[in-house]
N, CA, C and O of each residue as an XYZ file, in Angstrom:
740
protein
N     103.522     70.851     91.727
C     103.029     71.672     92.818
C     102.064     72.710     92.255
O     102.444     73.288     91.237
N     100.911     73.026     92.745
C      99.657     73.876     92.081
C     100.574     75.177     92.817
O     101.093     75.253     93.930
N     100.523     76.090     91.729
C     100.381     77.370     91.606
C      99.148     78.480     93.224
O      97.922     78.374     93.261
N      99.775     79.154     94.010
C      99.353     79.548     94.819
C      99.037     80.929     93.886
O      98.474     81.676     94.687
N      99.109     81.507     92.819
C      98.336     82.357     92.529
C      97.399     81.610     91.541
O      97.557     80.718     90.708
N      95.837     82.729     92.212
C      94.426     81.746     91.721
C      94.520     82.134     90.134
O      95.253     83.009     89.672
N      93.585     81.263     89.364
C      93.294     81.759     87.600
C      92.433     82.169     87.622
O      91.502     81.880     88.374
N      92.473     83.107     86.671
C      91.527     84.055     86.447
C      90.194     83.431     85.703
O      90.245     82.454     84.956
N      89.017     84.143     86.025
C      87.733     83.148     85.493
C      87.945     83.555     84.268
O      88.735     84.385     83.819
N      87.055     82.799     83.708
C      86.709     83.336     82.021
C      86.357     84.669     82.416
O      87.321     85.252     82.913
N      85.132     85.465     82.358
C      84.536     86.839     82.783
C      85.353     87.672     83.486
O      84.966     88.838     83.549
N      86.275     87.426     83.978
C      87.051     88.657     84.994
C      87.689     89.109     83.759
O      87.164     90.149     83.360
N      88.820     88.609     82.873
C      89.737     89.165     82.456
C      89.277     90.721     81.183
O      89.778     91.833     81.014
N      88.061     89.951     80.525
C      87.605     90.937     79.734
C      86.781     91.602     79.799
O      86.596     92.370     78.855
N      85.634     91.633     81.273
C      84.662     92.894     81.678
C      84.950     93.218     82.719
O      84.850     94.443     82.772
N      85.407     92.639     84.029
C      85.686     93.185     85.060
C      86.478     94.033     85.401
O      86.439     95.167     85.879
N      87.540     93.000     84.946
C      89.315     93.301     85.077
C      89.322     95.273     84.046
O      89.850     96.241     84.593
N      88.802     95.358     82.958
C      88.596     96.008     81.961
C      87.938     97.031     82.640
O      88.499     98.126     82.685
N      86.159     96.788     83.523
C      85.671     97.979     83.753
C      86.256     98.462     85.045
O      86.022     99.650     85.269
N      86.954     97.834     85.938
C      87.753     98.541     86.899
C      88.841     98.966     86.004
O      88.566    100.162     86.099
N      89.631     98.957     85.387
C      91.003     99.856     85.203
C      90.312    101.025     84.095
O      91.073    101.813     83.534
N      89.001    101.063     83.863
C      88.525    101.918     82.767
C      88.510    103.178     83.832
O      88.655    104.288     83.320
N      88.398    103.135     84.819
C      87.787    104.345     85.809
C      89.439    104.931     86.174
O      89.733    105.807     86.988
N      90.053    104.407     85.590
C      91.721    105.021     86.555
C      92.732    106.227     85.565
O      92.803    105.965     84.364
N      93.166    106.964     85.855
C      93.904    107.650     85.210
C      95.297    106.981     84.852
O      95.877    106.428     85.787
N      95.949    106.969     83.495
C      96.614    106.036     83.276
C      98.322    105.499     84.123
O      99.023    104.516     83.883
N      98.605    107.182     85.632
C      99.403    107.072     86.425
C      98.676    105.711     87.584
O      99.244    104.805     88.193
N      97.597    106.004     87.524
C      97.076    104.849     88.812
C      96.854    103.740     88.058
O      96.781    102.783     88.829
N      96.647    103.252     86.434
C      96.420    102.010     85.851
C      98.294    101.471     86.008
O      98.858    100.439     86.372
N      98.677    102.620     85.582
C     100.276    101.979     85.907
C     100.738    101.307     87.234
O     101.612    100.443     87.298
N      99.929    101.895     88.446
C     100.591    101.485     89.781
C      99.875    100.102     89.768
O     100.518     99.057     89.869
N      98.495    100.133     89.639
C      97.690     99.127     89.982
C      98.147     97.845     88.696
O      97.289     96.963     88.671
N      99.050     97.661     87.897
C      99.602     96.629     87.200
C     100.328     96.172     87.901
O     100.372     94.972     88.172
N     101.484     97.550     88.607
C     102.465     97.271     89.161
C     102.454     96.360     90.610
O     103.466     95.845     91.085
N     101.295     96.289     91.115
C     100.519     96.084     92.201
C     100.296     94.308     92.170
O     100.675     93.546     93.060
N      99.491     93.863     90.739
C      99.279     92.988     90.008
C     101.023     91.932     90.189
O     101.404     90.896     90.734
N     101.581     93.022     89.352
C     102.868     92.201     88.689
C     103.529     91.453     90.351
O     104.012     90.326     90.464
N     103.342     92.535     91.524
C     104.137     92.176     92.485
C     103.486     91.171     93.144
O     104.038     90.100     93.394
N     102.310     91.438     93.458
C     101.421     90.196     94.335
C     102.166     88.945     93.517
O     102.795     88.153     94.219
N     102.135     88.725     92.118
C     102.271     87.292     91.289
C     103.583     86.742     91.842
O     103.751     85.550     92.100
N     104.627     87.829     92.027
C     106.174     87.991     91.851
C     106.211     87.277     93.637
O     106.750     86.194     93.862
N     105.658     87.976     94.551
C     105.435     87.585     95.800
C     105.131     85.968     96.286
O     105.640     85.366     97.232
N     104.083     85.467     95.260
C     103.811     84.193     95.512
C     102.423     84.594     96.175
O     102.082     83.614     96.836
N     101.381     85.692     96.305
C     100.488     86.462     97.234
C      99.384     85.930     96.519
O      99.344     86.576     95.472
N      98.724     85.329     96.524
C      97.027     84.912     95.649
C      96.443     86.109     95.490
O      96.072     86.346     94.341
N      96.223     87.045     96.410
C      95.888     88.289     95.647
C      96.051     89.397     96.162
O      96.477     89.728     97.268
N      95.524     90.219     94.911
C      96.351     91.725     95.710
C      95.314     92.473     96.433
O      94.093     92.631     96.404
N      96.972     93.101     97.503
C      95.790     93.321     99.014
C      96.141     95.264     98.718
O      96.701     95.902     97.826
N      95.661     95.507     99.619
C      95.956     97.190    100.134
C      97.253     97.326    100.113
O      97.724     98.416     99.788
N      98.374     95.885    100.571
C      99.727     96.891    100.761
C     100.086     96.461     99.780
O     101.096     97.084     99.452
N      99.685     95.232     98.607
C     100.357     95.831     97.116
C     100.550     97.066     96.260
O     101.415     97.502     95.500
N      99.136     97.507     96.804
C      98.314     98.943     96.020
C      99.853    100.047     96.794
O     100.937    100.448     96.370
N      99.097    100.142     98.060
C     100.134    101.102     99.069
C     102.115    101.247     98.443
O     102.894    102.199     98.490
N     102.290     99.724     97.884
C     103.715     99.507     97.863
C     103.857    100.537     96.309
O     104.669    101.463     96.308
N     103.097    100.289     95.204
C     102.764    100.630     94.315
C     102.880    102.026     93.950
O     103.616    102.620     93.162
N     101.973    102.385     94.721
C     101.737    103.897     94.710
C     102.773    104.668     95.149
O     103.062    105.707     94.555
N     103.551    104.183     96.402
C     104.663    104.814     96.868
C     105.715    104.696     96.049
O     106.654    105.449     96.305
N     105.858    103.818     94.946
C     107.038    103.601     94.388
C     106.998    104.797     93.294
O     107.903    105.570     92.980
N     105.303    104.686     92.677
C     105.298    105.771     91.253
C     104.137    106.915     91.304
O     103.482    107.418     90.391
N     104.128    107.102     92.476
C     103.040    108.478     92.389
C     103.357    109.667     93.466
O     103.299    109.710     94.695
N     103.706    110.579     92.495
C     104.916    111.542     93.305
C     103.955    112.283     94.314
O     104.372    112.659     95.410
N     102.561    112.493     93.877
C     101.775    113.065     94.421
C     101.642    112.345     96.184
O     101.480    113.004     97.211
N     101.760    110.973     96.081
C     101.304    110.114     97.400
C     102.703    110.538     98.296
O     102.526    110.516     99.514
N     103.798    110.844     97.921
C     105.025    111.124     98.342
C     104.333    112.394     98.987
O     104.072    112.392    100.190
N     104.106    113.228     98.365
C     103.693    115.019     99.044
C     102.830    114.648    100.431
O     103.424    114.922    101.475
N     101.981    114.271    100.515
C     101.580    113.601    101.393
C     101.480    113.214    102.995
O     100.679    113.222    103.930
N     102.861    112.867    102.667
C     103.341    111.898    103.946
C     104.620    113.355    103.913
O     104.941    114.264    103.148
N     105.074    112.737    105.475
C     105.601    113.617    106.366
C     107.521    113.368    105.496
O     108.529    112.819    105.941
N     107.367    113.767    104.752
C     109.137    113.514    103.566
C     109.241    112.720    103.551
O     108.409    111.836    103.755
N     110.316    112.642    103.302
C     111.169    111.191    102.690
C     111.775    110.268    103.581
O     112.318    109.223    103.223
N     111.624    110.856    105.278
C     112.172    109.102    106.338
C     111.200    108.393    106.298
O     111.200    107.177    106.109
N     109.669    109.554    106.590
C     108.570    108.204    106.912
C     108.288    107.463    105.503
O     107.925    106.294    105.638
N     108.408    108.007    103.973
C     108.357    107.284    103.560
C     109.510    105.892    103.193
O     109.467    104.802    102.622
N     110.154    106.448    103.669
C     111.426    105.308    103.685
C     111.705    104.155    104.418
O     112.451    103.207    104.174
N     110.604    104.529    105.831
C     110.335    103.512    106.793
C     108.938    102.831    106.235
O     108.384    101.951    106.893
N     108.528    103.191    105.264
C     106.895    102.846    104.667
C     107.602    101.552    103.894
O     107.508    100.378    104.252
N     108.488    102.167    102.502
C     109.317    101.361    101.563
C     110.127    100.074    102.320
O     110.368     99.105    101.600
N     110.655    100.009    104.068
C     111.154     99.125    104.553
C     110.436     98.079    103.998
O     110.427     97.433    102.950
N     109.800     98.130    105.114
C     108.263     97.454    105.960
C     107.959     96.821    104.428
O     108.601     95.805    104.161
N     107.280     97.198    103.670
C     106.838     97.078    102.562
C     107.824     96.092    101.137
O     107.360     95.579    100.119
N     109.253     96.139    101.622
C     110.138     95.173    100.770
C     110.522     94.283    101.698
O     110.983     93.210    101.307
N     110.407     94.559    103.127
C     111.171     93.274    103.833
C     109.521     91.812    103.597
O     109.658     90.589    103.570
N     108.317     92.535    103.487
C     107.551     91.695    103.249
C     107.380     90.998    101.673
O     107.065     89.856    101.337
N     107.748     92.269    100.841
C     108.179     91.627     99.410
C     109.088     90.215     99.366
O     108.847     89.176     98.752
N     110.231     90.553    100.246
C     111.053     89.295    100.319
C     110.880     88.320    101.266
O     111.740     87.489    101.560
N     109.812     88.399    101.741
C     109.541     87.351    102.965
C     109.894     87.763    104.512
O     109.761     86.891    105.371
N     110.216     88.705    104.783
C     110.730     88.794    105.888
C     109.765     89.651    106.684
O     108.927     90.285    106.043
N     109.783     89.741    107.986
C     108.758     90.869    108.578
C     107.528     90.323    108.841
O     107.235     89.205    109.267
N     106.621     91.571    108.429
C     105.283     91.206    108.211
C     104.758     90.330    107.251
O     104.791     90.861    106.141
N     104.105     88.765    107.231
C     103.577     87.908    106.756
C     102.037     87.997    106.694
O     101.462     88.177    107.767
N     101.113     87.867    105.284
C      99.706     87.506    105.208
C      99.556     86.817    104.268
O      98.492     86.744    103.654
N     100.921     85.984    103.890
C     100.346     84.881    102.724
C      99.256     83.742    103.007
O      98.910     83.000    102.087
N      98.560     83.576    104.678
C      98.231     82.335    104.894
C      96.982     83.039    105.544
O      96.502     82.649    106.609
N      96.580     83.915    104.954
C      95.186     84.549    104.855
C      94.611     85.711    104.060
O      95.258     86.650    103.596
N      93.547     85.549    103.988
C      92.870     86.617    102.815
C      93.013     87.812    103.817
O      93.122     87.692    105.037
N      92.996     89.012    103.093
C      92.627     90.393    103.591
C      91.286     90.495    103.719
O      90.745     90.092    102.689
N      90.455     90.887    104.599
C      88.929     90.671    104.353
C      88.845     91.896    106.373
O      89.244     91.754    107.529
N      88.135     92.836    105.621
C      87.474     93.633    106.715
C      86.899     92.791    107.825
O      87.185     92.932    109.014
N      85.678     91.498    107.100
C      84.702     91.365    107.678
C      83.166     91.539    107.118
O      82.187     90.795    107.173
N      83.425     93.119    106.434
C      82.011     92.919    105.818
C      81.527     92.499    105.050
O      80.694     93.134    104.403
N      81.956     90.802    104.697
C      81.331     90.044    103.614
C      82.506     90.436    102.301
O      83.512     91.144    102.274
N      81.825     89.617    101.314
C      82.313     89.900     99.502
C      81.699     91.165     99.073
O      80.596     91.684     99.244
N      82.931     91.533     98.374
C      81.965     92.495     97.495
C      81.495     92.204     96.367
O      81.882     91.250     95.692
N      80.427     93.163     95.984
C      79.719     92.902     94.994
C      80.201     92.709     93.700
O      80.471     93.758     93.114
N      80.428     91.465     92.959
C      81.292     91.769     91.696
C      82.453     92.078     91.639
O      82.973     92.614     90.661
N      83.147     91.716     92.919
C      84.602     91.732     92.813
C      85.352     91.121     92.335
O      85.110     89.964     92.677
N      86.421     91.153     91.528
C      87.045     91.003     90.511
C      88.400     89.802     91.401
O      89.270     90.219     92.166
N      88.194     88.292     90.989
C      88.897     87.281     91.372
C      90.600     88.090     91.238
O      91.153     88.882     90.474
N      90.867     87.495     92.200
C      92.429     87.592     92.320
C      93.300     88.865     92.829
O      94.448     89.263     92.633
N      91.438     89.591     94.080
C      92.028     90.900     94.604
C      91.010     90.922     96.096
O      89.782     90.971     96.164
N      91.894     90.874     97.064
C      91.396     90.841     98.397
C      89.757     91.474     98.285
O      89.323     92.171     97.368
N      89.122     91.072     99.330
C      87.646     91.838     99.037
C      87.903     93.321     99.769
O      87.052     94.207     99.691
N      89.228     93.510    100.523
C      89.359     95.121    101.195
C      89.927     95.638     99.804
O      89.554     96.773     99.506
N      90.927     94.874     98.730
C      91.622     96.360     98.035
C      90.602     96.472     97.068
O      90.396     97.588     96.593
N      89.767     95.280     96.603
C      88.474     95.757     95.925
C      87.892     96.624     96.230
O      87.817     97.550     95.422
N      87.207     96.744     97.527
C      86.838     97.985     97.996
C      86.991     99.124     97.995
O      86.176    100.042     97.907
N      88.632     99.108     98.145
C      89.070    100.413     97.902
C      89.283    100.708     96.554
O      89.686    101.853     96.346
N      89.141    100.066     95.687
C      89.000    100.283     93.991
C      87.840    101.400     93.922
O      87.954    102.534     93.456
N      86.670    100.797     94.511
C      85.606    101.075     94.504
C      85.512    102.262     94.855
O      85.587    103.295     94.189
N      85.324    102.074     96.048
C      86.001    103.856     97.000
C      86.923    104.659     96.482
O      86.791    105.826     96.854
N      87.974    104.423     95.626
C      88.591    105.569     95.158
C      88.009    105.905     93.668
O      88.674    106.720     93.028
N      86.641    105.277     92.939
C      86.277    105.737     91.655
C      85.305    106.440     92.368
O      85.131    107.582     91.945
N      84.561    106.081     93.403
C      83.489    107.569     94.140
C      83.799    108.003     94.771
O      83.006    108.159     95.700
N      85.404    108.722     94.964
C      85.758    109.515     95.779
C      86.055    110.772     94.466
O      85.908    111.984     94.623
N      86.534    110.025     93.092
C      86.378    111.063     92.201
C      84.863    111.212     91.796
O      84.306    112.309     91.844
N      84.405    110.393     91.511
C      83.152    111.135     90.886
C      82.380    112.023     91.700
O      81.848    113.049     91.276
N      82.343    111.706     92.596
C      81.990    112.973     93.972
C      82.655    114.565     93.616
O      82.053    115.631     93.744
N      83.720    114.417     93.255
C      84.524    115.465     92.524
C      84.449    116.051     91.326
O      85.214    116.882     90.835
N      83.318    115.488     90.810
C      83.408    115.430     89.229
C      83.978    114.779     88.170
O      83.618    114.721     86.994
N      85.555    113.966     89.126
C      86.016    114.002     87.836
C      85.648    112.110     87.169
O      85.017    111.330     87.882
N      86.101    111.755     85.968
C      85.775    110.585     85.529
C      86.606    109.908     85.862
O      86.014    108.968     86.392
N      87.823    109.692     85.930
C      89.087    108.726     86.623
C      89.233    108.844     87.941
O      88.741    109.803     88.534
N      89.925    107.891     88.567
C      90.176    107.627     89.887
C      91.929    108.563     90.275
O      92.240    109.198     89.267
N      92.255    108.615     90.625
C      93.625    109.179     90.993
C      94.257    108.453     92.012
O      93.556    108.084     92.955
N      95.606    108.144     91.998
C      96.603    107.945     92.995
C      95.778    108.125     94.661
O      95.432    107.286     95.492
N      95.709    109.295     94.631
C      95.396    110.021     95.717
C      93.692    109.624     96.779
O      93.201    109.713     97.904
N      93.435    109.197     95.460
C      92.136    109.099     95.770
C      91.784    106.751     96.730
O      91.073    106.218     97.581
N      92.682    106.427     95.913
C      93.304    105.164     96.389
C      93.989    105.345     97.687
O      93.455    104.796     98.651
N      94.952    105.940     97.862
C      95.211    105.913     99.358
C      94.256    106.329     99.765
O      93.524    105.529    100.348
N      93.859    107.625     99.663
C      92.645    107.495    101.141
C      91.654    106.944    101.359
O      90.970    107.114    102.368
N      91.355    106.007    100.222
C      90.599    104.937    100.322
C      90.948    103.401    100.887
O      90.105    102.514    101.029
N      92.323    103.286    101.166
C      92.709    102.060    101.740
C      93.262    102.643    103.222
O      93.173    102.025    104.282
N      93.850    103.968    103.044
C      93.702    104.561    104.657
C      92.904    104.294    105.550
O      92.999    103.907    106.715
N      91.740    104.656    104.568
C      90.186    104.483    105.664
C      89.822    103.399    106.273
O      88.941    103.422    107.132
N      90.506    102.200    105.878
C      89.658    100.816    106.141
C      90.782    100.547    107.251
O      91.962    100.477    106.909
N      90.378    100.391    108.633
C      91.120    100.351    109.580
C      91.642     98.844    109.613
O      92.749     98.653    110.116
N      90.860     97.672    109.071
C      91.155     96.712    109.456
C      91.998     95.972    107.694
O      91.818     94.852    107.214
N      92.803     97.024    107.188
C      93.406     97.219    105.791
C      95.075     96.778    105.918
O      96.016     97.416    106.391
N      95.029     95.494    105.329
C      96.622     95.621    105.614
C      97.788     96.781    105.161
O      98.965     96.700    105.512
N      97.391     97.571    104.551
C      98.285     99.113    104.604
C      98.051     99.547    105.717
O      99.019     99.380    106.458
N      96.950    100.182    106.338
C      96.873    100.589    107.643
C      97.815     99.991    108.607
O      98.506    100.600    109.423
N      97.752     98.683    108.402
C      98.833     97.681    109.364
C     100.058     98.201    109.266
O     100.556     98.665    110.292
N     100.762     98.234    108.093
C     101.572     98.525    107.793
C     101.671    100.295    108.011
O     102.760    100.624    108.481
N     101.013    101.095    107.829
C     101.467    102.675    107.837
C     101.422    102.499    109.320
O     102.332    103.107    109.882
N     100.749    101.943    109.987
C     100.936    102.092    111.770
C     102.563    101.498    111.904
O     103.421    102.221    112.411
N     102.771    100.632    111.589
C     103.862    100.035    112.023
C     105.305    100.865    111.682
O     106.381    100.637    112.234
N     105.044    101.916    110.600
C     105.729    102.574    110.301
C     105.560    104.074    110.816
O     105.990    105.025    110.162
N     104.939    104.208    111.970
C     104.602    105.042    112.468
C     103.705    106.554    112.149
O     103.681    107.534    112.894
N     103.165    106.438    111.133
C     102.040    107.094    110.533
C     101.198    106.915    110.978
O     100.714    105.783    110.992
N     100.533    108.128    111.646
C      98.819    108.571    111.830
C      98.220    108.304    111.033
O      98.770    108.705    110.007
N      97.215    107.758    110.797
C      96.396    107.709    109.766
C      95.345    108.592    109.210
O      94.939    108.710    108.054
N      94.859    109.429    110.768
C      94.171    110.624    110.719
C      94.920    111.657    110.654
O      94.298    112.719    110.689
N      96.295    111.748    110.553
C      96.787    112.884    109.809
C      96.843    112.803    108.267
O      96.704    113.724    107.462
N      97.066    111.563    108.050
C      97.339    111.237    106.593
C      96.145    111.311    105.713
O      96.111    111.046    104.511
N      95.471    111.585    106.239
C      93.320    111.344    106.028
C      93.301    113.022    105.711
O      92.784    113.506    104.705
N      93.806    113.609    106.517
C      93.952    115.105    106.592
C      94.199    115.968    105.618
O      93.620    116.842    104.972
N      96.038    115.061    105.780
C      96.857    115.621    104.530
C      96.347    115.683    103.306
O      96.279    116.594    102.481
N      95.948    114.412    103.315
C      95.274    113.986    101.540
C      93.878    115.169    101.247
O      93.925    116.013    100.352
N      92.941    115.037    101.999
C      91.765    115.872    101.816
C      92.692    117.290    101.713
O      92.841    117.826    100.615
N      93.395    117.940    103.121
C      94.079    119.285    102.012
C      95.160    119.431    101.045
O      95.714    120.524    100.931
N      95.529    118.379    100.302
C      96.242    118.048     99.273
C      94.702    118.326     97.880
O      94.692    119.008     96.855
N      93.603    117.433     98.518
C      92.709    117.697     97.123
C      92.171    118.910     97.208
O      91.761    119.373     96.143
N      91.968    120.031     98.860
C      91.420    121.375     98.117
C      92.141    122.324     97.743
O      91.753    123.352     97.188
N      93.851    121.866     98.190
C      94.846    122.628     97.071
C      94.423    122.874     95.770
O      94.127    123.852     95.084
N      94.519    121.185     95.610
C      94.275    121.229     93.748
C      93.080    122.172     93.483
O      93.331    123.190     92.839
N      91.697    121.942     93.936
C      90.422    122.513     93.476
C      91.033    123.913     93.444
O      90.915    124.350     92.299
N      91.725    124.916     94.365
C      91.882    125.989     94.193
C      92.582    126.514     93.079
O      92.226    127.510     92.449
N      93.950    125.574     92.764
C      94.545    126.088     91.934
C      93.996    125.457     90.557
O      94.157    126.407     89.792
N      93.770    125.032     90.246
C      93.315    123.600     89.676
C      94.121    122.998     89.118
O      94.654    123.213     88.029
N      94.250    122.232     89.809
C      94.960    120.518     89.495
C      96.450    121.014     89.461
O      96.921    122.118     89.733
N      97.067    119.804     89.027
C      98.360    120.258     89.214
C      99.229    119.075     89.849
O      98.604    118.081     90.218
N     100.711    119.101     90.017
C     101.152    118.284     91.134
C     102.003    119.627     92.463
O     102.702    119.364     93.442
N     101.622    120.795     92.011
C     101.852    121.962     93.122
C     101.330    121.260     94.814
O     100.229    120.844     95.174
N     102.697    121.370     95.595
C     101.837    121.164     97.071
C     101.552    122.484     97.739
O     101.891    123.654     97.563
N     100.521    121.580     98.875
C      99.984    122.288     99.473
C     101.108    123.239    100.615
O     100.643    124.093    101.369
C-alpha cells in the first residue's frame, strides 16, 4: 500500500526545508517539527494551519496568554485531538488551499495556506525588526486566513477571531513597551 505521506524532493530537504526553519526562533522551530512529526503520525500528506495551531497550543506559553484561559483553550485542544485520532473534524481527503493559487517556492509536504502563513509570520517579524519569526507571530498569521483550517477549527471552538487578532497585536505592544518578555498584557 503507497504511503499517503508525499516524499520529499531532492531540493526541499536541504534549501527550502532549511531556509524556512532558518527565520524561526528555536521555541517556534520546536513547534513547527512538532507540527511535522504529527501531520506524519496522523496519516495527513501535509501540514496544514491546524497542525501548526495544535503545535503551538501544546508548547508556546505565550499563544496560551492570548486566548480567553484555559476552557477555551481546552475546547481548542478537544477539537484538535478528536481530529488527531480521527474523529470529528476530517480534511484528510483534501488539500488546505485558500484559493489563491501555489505559493511561490513552497516547500512540498505543507498545505499552500500553512506555507503562507510561514511566510506571513517571518514579515510580520521583520516589520518589527526582529530576525526570527515567533510563536505569536504564526498564529496571527494563520488567524488571518479566513478560509484556514485553524480558523475552522478556532470558530468551532468558539473563538472570535477578531478578538484573537486583537489580543495578539496588544500582546506584541506589551512586549515593545516593556521589551520582550513572556510578561502579559
Amino acid at each position: 500500500m503507497p504511503s499517503r505521506t508525499p516524499r520529499q524532493s531532492a531540493a526541499e530537504p536541504g534549501s527550502r526545508r532549511a531556509e524556512l526553519d532558518a527565520g524561526l526562533t528555536a521555541e517556534l522551530a520546536s513547534a513547527v517539527a512538532g507540527a511535522r512529526r504529527r501531520a506524519s503520525r496522523d496519516g495527513d500528506p501535509q501540514v496544514d494551519t491546524a497542525h501548526l495551531l495544535h503545535t503551538l497550543l501544546e508548547t508556546d506559553p505565550q499563544i496560551h496568554a492570548v486566548f480567553d484561559g484555559g476552557p477555551q483553550v481546552a475546547r481548542l485542544l478537544g477539537y484538535l485531538v478528536q481530529r488527531s485520532i480521527g474523529y470529528g473534524l476530517r480534511w484528510q481527503s483534501r488539500v488546505e488551499d485558500s484559493g489563491a493559487g501555489p505559493a511561490v517556492g513552497e516547500p512540498e509536504g505543507w498545505s499552500p495556506v500553512a506555507a503562507g502563513a510561514m511566510g506571513a509570520a517571518h514579515e510580520r517579524a521583520a516589520r518589527r525588526g526582529e530576525d526570527r519569526a515567533r510563536g505569536i507571530d504564526l498564529l496571527a498569521a494563520i488567524a488571518s486566513d479566513p478560509e484556514s483550517r485553524a480558523v475552522e477549527v478556532l470558530g468551532r471552538a468558539g473563538v472570535d477571531v477578531r478578538v484573537l487578532l486583537t489580543r495578539v497585536e496588544a500582546w506584541l505592544e506589551f512586549e515593545d513597551l516593556v521589551g520582550g518578555g513572556d510578561a502579559a498584557p
